[in-house]
N, C-alpha and C positions, 0 to 999 in steps of 0.2 A: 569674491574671486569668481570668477571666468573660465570657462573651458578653453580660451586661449591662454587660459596659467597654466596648464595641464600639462603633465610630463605621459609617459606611453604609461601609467600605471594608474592611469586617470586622476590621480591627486595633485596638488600643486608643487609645481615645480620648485624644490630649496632655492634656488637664486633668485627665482620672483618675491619672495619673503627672504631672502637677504637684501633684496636692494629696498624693500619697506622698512628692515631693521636698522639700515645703513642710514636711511635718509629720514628716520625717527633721531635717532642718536646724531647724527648731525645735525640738526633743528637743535636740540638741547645742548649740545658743546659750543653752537653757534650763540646761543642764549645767554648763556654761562660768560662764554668772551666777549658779548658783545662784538661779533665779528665773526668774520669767517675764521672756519677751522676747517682740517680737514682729516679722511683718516689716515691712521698709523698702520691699526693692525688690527685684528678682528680676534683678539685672544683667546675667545672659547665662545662655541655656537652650537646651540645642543639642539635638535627637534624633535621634541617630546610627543606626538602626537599626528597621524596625519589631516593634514586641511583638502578638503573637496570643493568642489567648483560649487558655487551659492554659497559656501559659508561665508559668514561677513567678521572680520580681523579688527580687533581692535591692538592699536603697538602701543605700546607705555613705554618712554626712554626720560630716563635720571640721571643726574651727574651721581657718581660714586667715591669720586676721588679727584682731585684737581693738584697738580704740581705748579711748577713754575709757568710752564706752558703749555703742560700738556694737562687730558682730561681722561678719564675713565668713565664711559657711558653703564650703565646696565640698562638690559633691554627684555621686556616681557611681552610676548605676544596671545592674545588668547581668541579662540573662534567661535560664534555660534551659530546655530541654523538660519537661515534666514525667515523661514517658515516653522519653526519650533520654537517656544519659550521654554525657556530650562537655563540652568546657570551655562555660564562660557567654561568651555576649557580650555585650560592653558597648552601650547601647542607647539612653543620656541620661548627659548632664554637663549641671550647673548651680553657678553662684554667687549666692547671696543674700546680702542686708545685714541685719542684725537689732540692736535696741537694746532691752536690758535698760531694764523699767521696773518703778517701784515702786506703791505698791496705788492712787494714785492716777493714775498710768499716765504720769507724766515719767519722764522719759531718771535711772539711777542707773549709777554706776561700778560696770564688769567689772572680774574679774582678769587682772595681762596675762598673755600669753600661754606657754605653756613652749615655746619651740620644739623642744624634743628631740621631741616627741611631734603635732604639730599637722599638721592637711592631711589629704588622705585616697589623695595622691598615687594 
């Protein structure tokens, strides 16, 4: 992250790590449909930690849950120094909903789910 992430509190601004949670969790519901999707809703966004400009973000996003159409992402973010070795901290969790569509942009069927492999626990 960049001091043009910065909010007036010198830490990174929440919507520059919501559009990296956005666009992690969209990769993965894209994955999952084979196709585009897009979101629904962004059901719970927690940020557990502040992030500073140098730290480097790693996103992890999983399918959690798959319907007919629609998908449930889980998303974990965690940050570390860039210049520090030490474990990463965790810094954001979120769930979105996303529904696969087709070229004319209505809801089409996902595959279901494998659960041996799903979540990003």
């Amino acid at each position: 992250m960049s001091e043009h992430d910065t909010n007036l509190y010198g830490t990174i601004h929440g919507g520059v790590m919501m559009k990296l949670i956005d666009d992690a969790a969209a990769a993965a519901a894209g994955r999952h449909a084979d196709g585009p999707a897009v979101t629904v809703s962004v059901d719970r966004m927690t940020f557990l930690a502040p992030v500073r400009a140098g730290d480097l973000l790693s996103v992890e996003a999983g399918l959690e849950r798959a319907g007919r159409t629609s998908m449930t992402v889980g998303v974990r973010v965690t940050a570390e120094r860039w210049n520090h070795s030490g474990p990463a901290t965790e810094v954001a969790t979120a769930f979105l909903t996303f529904v696969a569509v087709d070229a004319e942009g209505s809801p089409r069927p996902v595959p279901a789910l494998d659960t041996s492999s799903a979540g990003i626990s």
